[in-house]
N, C-alpha and C positions, 0 to 999 in steps of 0.2 A: 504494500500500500504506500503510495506517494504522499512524503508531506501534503498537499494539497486536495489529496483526500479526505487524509483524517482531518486536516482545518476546515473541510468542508461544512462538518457537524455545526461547528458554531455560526455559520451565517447567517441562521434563521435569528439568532441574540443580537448578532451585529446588523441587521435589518429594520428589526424593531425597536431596535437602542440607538437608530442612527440620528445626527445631530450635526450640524455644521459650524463651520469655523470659517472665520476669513483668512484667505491668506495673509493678510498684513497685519492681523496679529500673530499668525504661528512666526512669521519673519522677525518680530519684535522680541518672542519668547526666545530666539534663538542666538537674538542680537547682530541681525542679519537683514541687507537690505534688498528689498525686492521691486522690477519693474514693473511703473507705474500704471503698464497695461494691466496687470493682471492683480493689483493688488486689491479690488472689491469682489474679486472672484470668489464664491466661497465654496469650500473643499465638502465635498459629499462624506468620503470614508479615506480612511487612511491605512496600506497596505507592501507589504516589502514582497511578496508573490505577486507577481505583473499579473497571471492570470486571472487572479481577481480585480483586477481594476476594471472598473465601469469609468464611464462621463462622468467626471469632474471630481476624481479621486486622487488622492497625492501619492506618491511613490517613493517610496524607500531606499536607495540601493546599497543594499548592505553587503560589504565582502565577503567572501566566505571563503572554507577548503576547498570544496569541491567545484562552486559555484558562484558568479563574481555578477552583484544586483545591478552593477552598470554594466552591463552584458545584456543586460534585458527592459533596458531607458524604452528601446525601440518599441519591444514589445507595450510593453506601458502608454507610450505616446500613441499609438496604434491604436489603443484600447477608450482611450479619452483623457488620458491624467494631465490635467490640470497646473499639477505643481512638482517637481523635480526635487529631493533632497540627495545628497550625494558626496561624499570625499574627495570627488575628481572635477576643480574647476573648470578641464581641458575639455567635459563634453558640452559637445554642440547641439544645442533644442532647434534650433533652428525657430527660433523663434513662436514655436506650436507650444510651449510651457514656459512659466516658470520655474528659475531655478536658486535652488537654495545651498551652499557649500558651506562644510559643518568641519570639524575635527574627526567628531566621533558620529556614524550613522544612526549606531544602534541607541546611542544615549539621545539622539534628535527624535528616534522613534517613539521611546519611551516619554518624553517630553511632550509630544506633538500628540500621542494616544492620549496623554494625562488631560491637556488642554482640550483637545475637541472633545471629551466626554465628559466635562463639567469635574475636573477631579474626586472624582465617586468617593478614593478613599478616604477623602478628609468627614466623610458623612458615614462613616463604616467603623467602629471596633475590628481593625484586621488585626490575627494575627498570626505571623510568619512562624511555620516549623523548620527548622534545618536539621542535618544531622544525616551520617550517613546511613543507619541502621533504624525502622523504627516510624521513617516519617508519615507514612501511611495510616498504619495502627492509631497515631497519638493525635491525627486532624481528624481523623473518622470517629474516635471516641469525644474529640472536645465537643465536638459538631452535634453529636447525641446526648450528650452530658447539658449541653447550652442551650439545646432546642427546646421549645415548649409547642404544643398546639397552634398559639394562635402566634404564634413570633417565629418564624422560618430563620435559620442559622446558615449562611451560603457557606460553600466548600470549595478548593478548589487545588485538586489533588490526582494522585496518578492511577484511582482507579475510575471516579468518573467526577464532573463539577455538579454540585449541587446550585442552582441559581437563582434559591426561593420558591419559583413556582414550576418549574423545569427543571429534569435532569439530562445531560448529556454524558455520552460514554468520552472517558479522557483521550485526548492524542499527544499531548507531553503534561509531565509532572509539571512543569512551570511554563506556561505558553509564552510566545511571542506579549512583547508590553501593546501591540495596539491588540490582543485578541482578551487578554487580564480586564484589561478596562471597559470595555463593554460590557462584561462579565458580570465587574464588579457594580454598575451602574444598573443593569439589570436586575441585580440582588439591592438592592435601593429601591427601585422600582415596584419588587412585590413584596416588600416590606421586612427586608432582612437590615437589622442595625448592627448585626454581628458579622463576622465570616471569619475563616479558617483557611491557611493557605500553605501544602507546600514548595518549600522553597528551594530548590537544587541549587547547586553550585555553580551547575553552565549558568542555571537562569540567575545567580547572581552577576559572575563574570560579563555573560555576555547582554547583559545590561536589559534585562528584559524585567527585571523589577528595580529598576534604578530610577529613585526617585518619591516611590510607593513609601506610605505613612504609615506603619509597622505602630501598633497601639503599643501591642506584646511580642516579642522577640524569645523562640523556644530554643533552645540548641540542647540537642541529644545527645551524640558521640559522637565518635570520629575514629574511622579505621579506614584501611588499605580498600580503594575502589577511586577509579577514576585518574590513576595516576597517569595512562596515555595521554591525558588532556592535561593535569597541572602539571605534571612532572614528577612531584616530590611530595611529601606528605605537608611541609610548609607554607606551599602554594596554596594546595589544598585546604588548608586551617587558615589563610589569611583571605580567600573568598567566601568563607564561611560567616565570617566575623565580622562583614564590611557591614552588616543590617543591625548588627549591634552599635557598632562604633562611633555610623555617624559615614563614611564614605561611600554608602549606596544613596543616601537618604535622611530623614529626619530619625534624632536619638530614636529607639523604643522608648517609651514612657518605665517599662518595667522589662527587664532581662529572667527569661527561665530556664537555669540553667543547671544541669547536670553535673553536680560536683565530684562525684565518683569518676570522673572521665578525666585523666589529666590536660589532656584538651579545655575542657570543661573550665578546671582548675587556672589553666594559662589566662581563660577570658575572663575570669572574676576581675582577675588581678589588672586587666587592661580597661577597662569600661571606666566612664568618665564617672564623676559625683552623682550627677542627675540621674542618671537610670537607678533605677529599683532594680535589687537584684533580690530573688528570690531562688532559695537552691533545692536542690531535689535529689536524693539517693539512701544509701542506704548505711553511708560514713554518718560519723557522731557529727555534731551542730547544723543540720541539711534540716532547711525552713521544712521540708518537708520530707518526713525520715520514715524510714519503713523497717519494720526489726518484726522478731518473730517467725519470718515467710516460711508457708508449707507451701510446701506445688502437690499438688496432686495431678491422679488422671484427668479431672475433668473441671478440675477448680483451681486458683490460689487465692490463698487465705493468708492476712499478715496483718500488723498491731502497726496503725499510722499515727506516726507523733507529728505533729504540725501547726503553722500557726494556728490554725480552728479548732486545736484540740487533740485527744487522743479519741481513738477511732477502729471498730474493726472495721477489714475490707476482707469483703469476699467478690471475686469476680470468674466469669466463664476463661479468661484467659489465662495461659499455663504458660509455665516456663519466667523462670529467672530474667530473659531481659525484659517481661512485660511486667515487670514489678515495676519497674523504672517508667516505663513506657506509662503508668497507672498514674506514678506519682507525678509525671510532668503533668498528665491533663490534671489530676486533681489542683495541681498548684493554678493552671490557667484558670480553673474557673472559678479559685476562691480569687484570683485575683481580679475576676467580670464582676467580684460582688453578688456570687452563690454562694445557699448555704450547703459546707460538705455533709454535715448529715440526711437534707435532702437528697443530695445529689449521687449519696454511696446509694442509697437506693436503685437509680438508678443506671449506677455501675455494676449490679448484680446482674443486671438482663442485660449487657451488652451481647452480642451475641460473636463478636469479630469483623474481618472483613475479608470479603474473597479472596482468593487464593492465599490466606496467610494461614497457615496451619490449618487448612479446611480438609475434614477428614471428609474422602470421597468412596470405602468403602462401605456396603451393608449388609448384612447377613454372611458372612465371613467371618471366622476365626482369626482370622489375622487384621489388620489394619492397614490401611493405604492413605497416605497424608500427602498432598498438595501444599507447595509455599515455595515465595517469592525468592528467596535465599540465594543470592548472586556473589554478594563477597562473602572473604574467607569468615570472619567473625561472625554472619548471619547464621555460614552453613554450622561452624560449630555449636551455636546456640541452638538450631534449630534440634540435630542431632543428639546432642546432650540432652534436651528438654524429653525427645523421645526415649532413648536410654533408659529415663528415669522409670516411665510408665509401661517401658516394655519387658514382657517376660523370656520372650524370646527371642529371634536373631534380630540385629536392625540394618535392613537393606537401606542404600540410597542408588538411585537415579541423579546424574546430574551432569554440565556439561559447562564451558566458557564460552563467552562470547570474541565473535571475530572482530580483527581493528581495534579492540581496546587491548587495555594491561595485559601486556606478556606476564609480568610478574607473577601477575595473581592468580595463573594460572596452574601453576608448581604449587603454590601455599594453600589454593581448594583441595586440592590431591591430598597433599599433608593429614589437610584437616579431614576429609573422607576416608582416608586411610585408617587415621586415632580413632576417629570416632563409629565407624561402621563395620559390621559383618565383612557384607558382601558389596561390593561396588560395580556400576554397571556407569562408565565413563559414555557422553552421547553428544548430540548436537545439542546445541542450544544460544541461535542466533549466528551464525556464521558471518554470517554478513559477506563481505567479499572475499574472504580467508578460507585456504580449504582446512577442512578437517584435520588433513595428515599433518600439519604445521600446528594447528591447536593442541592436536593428540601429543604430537613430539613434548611440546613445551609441559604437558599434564603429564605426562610420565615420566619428567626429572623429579614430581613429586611421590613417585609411588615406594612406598614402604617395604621392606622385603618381607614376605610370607603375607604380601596382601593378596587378598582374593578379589583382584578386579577385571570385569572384560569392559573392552572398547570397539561400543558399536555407533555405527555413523548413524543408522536410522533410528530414533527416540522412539519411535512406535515400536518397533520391533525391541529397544532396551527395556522402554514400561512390562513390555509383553515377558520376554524374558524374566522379569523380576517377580511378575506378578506368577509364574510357573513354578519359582525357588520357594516362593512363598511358603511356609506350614505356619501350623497353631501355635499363636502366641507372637507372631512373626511380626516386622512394621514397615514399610518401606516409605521410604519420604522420598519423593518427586520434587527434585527443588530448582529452582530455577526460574521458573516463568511465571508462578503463580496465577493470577489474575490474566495473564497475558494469550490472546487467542491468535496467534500466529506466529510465524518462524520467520525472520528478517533475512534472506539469501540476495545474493544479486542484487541489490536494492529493490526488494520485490518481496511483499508479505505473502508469506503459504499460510494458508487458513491450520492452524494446531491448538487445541486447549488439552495443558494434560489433563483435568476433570474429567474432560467428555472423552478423549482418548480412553482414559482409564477406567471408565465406567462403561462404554463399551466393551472394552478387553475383562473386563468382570463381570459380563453375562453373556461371553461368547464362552467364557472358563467356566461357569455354572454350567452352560447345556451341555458343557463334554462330559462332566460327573455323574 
């Protein structure tokens, strides 16, 4: 599936959220002067994909790796666009637009989206999750934990956007800043004063929340993922941190932050006077402290010390990092001015969110677990968690993605290897990398006396595992969770493991 696919979903929000701007103010916000033919023109919509440009839309041209947005001026001008923004003084409109020359594209985009859509978020409680581990889980629960009947809570996260009175399926974790802003103006629109957003580290870097008015500002952890893009783990930790700081945007009002994370730890100590910091884990002095924890199979249960009090919590979610994952949201919402005795109520009926730990077997002796689990610290928590509740072998399924961290492809192995029985190494995302060069790199990690095979086809490894399968058994499917397709070739293959898997679980019934 094409970028331009999946942005497709939101058009119908950007349709009915549309609103105009004149050029001669977006030129002013940019501190930029523009020709006097076209300055009462006013700008319909604002777009960095030429294909969407209609009559009298502005144009974005944002550079990129693969793909250079002044490459496709023509396209745009072709289409109707009105106003030109752009890095390259040297192209010529030929006088069919104006044109606007910037430093930075992406930060003129983010600016230009803020301004034509009445800046929604100064009218919105946002507030921003990061973290590499976790971010899914903890906007899904603040978002259920804040919601009430008659007051809708917007969302806007990587499994789908919540927008008040619409839901759409997600196409990135953190979208383009002119696709956020409509979003966010729509959730105004049908009466949301709240929202919850997560925030990735592309979409901090490459400037697609830059600028955005972060009420609250969460940060989870931080471990190895995404190094083919920063580089190094410092890079990494210093995009994480710009929406605290002050260098994306306005302070947070209040900082939530994860003390148990030495990450965590580094950003206490860097945050200016004014931010509120509020800490969360399960080290002594954490505003929000969590002691006691039982995991069970199907519950955890733990003694909350916090500013609101002491507290039990029982919740459907299991496993060790969702204690943490608990205490961030509970901290967010005592900090909206909820009460947490209410609100553990209801934290008892959360139910989770797709693909993360979603057990997809039934009527089976064994167990079959779906989750998202892409870096190495997800797959061991995830696996540990199982461990715990399993009595007998614990299978995994699992595979790296192509074009990113070679690294981290050795340290999943690692951790499949410690942690699992049986290992069945597979696709998962290829992207334009073949296999044999993924595989090579995954079995520098392999452990001696592991029991692993490497199969290219994912259907045929679920399948396999689900065969080794006996009573008491567990295999965790990790990787794609929520996700229903295979990224090859830049070209999506329709694949969910659920349905994969649940298939393969009643083709194995009618053979017994």
């Amino acid at each position: 599936m094409s970028d331009y696919t999946q942005n497709n979903t939101i058009e119908g929000v950007r349709s009915r959220m549309r609103s105009k701007s004149s050029i001669s103010l977006i030129a002013t916000d940019l501190s930029q002067s523009v020709d006097p033919v076209f300055k009462n023109i006013e700008i319909q919509d604002i777009h960095s994909d030429s294909r969407r440009v209609s009559d009298g839309d502005l144009f974005v041209a944002i550079p990129g790796n693969r793909e250079n947005g002044e490459d496709f001026v023509g396209d745009a001008l072709n289409r109707g666009a009105k106003i030109i923004v752009t890095e390259n003084s040297d192209i010529n409109l030929k006088g069919k637009a104006a044109k606007l020359c910037v430093n930075d594209a992406r930060k003129a985009l983010a600016q230009i989206s803020r301004r034509h859509n009445g800046s929604p978020d100064l009218d919105l409680d946002l507030i921003g999750v990061t973290g590499t581990n976790g971010k899914t889980t903890v906007t899904t629960l603040i978002r259920f934990l804040l919601e009430e009947s008659a007051q809708p809570v917007g969302l806007i996260g990587t499994v789908r956007y919540h927008l008040g009175d619409r839901e759409l399926p997600s196409f990135r974790t953190t979208p383009e800043s002119s696709d956020i802003y409509p979003m966010l103006k729509s959730m105004l629109a049908s009466g949301c004063s709240e929202a919850v957003m997560e925030v990735s580290s592309h979409g901090i870097h490459q400037h697609r929340v830059f600028g955005i008015n972060f009420e609250i500002a969460v940060f989870l952890n931080l471990s190895r993922d995404h190094l083919d893009y920063h580089h190094d783990m410092e890079n990494y930790f210093r995009e994480k941190i710009k929406i605290f700081n002050g260098e994306n945007g306005p302070l947070p009002k209040i900082a939530v932050i994860n003390q148990d994370c030495p990450y965590g730890r580094r950003l206490i100590e860097q945050l200016p006077p004014q931010v509120r910091i509020l800490t969360f884990g399960t080290s002594e002095g954490c505003d929000f402290r969590a002691r006691e924890v039982e995991v069970g199979e199907n519950q955890t249960r733990l003694i909350l010390d916090s500013l609101a009090g002491t507290h039990v919590v029982t919740s459907p979610l299991i496993g060790s990092f969702n204690v943490l994952n608990l205490l961030a949201a509970l901290a967010v919402v005592h900090a909206q001015g909820r009460s947490i005795s209410d609100t553990l109520r209801k934290v008892s009926t959360f139910g989770g969110v797709d693909g993360r730990m979603e057990t997809v077997s039934e009527d089976y002796d064994f167990n079959v677990v779906v989750d998202y689990a892409h870096t190495p610290d997800a797959l061991r928590n995830a696996l540990s968690i199982l461990r715990e509740c399993t009595t007998g072998r614990l299978h995994v399924v699992f595979g790296c993605g192509g074009d990113r961290d070679q690294g981290k492809r050795m340290e999943m192995t690692r951790v499949a290897c410690a942690g699992a029985d049986q290992i069945w190494v597979t696709s998962d995302n290829p992207r334009t990398e073949s296999l044999s060069d993924i595989f090579n790199d995954m079995r520098k990690g392999v452990s001696r006396g592991a029991k692993i095979s490497f199969i290219e086809d994912r259907r045929r490894a679920i399948s396999m595992s689900l065969d080794a399968a006996e009573a008491g058994d567990c295999i965790l499917i990790a990787g794609k969770g929520h996700e229903s397709f295979q990224e090859v070739q830049y070209s999506a293959i329709p694949f969910d493991d659920r349905k994969i898997a649940r298939e393969l679980l009643k083709i194995k019934k009618l053979s017994l």
